[in-house]
C-alpha positions in Angstrom: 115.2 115.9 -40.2 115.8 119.4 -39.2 114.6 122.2 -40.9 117.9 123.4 -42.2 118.7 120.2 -44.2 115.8 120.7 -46.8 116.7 122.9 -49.4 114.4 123.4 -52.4 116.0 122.0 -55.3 113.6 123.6 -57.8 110.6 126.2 -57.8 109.2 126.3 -61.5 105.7 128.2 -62.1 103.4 127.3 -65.1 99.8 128.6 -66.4 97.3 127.7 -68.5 96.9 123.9 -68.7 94.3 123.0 -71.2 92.5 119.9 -70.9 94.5 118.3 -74.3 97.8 118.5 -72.4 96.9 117.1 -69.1 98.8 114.3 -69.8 102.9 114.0 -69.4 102.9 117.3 -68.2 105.8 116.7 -65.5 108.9 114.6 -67.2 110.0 111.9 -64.5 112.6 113.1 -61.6 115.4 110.7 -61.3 114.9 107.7 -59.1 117.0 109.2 -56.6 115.8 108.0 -53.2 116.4 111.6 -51.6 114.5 113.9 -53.6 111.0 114.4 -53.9 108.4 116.6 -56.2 105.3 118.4 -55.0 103.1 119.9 -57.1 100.9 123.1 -55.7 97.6 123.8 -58.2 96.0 127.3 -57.9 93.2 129.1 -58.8 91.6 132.7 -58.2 88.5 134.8 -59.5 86.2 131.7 -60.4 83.3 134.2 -60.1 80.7 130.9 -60.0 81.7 130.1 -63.8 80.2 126.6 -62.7 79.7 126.0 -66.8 82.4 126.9 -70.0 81.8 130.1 -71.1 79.5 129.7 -74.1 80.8 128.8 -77.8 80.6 132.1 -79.3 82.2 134.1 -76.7 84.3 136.5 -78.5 87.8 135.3 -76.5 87.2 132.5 -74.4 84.5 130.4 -76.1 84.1 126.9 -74.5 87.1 127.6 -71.9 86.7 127.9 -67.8 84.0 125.6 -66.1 84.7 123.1 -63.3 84.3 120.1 -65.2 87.5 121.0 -67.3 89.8 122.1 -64.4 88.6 118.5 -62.4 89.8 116.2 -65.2 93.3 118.2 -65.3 93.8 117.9 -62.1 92.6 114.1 -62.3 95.3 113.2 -64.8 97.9 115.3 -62.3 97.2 113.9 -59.6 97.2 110.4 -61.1 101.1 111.6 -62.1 102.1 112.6 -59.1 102.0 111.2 -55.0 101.9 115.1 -53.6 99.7 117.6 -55.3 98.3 121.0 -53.2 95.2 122.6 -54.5 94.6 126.1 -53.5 92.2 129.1 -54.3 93.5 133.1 -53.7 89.4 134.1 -53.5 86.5 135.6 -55.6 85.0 132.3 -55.5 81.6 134.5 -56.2 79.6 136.4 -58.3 79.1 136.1 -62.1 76.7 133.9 -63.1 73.4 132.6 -62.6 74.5 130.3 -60.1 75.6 132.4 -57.7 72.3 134.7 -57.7 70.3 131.6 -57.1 72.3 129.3 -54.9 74.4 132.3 -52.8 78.3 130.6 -53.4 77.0 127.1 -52.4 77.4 124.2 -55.0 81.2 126.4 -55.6 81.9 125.4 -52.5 80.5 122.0 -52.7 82.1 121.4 -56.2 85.9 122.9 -54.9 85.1 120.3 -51.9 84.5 117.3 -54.4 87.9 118.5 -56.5 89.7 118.3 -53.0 90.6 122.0 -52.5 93.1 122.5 -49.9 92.8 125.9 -48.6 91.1 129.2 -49.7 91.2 133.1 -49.1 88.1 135.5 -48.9 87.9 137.8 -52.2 86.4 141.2 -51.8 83.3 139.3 -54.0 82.7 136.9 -51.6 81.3 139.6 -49.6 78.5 140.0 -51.8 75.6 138.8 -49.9 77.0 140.0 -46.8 78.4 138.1 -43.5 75.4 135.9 -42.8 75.1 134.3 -46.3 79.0 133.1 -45.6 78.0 132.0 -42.0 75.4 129.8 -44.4 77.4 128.3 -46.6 80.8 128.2 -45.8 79.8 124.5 -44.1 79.5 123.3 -47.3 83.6 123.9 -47.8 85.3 120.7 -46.9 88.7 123.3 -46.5 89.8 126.1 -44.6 89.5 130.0 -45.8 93.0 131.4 -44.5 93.3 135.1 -43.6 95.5 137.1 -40.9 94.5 140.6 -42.0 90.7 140.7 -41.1 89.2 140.7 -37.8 86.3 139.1 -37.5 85.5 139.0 -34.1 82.8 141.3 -33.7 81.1 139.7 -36.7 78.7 136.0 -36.9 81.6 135.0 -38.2 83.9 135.1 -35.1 86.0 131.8 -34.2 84.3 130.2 -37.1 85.9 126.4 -37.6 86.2 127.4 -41.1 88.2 130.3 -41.0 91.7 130.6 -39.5 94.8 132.6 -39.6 97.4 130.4 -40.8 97.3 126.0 -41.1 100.2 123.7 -41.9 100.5 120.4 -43.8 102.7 118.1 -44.5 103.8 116.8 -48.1 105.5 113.8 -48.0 108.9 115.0 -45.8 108.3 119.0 -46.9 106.4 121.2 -44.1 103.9 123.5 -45.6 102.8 127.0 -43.9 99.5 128.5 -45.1 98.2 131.6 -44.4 96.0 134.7 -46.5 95.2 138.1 -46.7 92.4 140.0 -48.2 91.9 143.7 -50.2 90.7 146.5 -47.7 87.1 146.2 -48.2 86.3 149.6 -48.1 84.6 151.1 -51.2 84.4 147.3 -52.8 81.6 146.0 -50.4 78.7 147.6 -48.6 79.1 148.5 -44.7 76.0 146.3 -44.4 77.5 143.6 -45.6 80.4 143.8 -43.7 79.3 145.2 -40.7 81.7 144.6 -37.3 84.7 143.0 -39.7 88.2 145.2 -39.0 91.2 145.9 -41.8 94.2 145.0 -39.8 97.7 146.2 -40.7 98.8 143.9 -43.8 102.7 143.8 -43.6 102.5 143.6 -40.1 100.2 140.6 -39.7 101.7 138.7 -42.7 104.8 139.5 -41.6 103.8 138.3 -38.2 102.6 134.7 -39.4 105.2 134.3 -41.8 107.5 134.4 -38.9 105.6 132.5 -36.9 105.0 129.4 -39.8 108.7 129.9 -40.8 110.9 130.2 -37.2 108.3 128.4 -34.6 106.6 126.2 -36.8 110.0 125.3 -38.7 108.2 125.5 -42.0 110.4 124.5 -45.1 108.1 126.6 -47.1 105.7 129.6 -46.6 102.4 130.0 -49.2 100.4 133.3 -48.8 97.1 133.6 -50.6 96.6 136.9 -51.3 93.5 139.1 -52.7 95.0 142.4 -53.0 95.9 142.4 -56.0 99.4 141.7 -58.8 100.6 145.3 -58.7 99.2 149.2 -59.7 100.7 152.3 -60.9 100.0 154.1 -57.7 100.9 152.9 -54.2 98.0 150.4 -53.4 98.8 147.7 -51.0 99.8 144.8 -53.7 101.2 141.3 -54.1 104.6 142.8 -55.2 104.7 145.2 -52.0 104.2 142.8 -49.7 106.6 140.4 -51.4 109.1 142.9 -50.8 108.2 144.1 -47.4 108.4 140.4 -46.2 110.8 138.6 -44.3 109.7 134.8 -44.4 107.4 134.5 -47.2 108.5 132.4 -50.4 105.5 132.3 -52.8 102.6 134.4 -52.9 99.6 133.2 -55.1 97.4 136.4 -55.7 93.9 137.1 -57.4 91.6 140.4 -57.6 93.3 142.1 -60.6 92.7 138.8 -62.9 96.3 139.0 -64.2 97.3 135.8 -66.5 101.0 135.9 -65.4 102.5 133.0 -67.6 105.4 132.4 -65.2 106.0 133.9 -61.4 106.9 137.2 -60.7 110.4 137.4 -58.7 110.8 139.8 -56.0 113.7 139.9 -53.1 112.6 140.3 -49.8 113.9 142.4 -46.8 116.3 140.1 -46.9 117.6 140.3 -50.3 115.7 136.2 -51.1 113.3 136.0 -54.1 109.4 136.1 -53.4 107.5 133.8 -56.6 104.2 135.9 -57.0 101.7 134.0 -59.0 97.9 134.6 -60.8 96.1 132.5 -62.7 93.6 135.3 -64.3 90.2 134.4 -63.8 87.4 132.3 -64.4 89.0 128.7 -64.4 90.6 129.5 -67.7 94.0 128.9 -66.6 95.2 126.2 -63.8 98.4 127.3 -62.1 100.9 125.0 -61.5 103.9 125.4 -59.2 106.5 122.7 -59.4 108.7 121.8 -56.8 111.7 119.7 -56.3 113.2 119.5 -53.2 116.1 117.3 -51.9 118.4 116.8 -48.5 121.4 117.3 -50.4 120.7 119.7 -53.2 121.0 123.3 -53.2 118.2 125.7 -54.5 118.2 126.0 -58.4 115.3 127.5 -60.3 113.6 126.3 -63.5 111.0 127.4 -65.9 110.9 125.6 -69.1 107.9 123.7 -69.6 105.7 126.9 -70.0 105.7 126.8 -73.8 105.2 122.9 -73.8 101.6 123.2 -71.8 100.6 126.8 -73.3 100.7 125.2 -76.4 97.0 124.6 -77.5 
């Protein structure tokens, strides 16, 4: 079927799914025979919170940990045939865990929850180049990123690092790509040494195109760590949303924002952007809903917020 004869039929975004209200969360689409749902899970700025934070934590007592987030997406997936799971960076640095195992049971416990794709977060930097070369084997997914070059860096043509992927989701065509914060001032030359800042817009703007008009994506993800937005004129997710061309959702991290529902922003070309953050920590799960049909044009929803926000 070509490209032009899927339309999206609904794009909803929802945060903060507690374990208590994993189950029903998506009412049943009618049986039609030509529409399908996929549901896209995010996360961003785990900072190795491997365990809850602790019961008399002033605000988020017994909330975060990878054991929660699993079982959510358990009873989700067990809803639905086509569910994306993807991480906008910061999988590092926090906790205990991190300063003695260097980022690698994250990775291994993101591969056992059946992450899809990644970005590199300015913290993932941390312990430098060679402690990613280390452990990034232990990531059964790919980190995505257009915007840093790494090819006079141990990490050149690394198999688990590209610039953009694509899957497919029952009959939709997913395109996957990420970009990352400008390093400097965040992470220590050492620790980056050889790794380029590329122009952002440019390359995004380059992939998008590529994923959306070569590639005949239906739909075009970037995971971004630059940030949700800032006073001044730091490079942000709401820039590039509207200094893109091809892009339809961005899901964002670095400034830990809880954004209850996406962010809208038009384009160059005067179509929405749905920029998306899930704070930090694993206390929220993002969910994107969408609904997509043959037939149906594009109509957008968000009204089952309240219903899962509900403790």
């Amino acid at each position: 079927m070509r490209r032009k004869d899927f339309l999206l039929q609904s794009l909803m975004a929802v945060g903060a799914l507690p374990l208590a209200k994993a189950e029903k969360l998506f009412p049943a689409f009618n049986d039609r025979d030509d529409a399908e749902r996929l549901i896209i899970l995010y996360t961003n700025d785990q900072h190795s919170r491997i365990d809850p934070f602790p019961d008399d934590h002033p605000t988020y007592a017994g909330k975060g940990g990878f054991a929660q987030r699993a079982a959510v997406i358990e009873e989700i997936r067990k809803q639905n045939k086509q569910v994306l799971l993807l991480d906008a960076g910061d999988i590092f640095q926090g906790t205990p865990y991190f300063n003695f195992f260097h980022g690698k049971p994250e990775l291994q416990l993101m591969t056992a929850m059946k992450y899809d794709a990644s970005t590199f977060g300015n913290h993932d930097f941390d312990l430098g180049i060679e402690n990613l070369v280390e452990v990034l084997p232990h990531a059964g997914f790919h980190f995505l990123n257009c915007n840093y070059d790494f090819s006079d860096t141990p990490l050149h043509a690394h198999q688990k690092i590209k610039r953009y992927t694509t899957l497919k989701m029952g009959r939709m065509k997913i395109g996957l790509t990420g970009v990352g914060i400008n390093l400097d001032g965040l992470v220590p030359g050492v620790n980056r040494k050889g790794l380029r800042f590329l122009d952002t817009v440019a390359e995004l703007n380059k992939i998008a195109s590529i994923l959306k008009n070569e590639l005949h994506c239906h739909l075009v993800i970037c995971l971004s760590h630059l940030g949700y937005k800032y006073k001044n004129r730091q490079l942000s997710d709401e820039i590039i949303a509207r200094e893109s061309e091809h892009l339809d959702v961005i899901i964002g991290g670095h400034t830990h924002t809880f954004l209850e529902q996406a962010s809208i922003f038009e384009n160059k070309k005067g179509r929405p952007v749905y920029v998306c953050q899930a704070g930090w920590a694993g206390i929220w799960l993002g969910v994107l809903e969408i609904l997509y049909s043959p037939y149906k044009k594009i109509t957008i929803f968000a009204n089952l917020q309240r219903e899962i926000l509900s403790q």
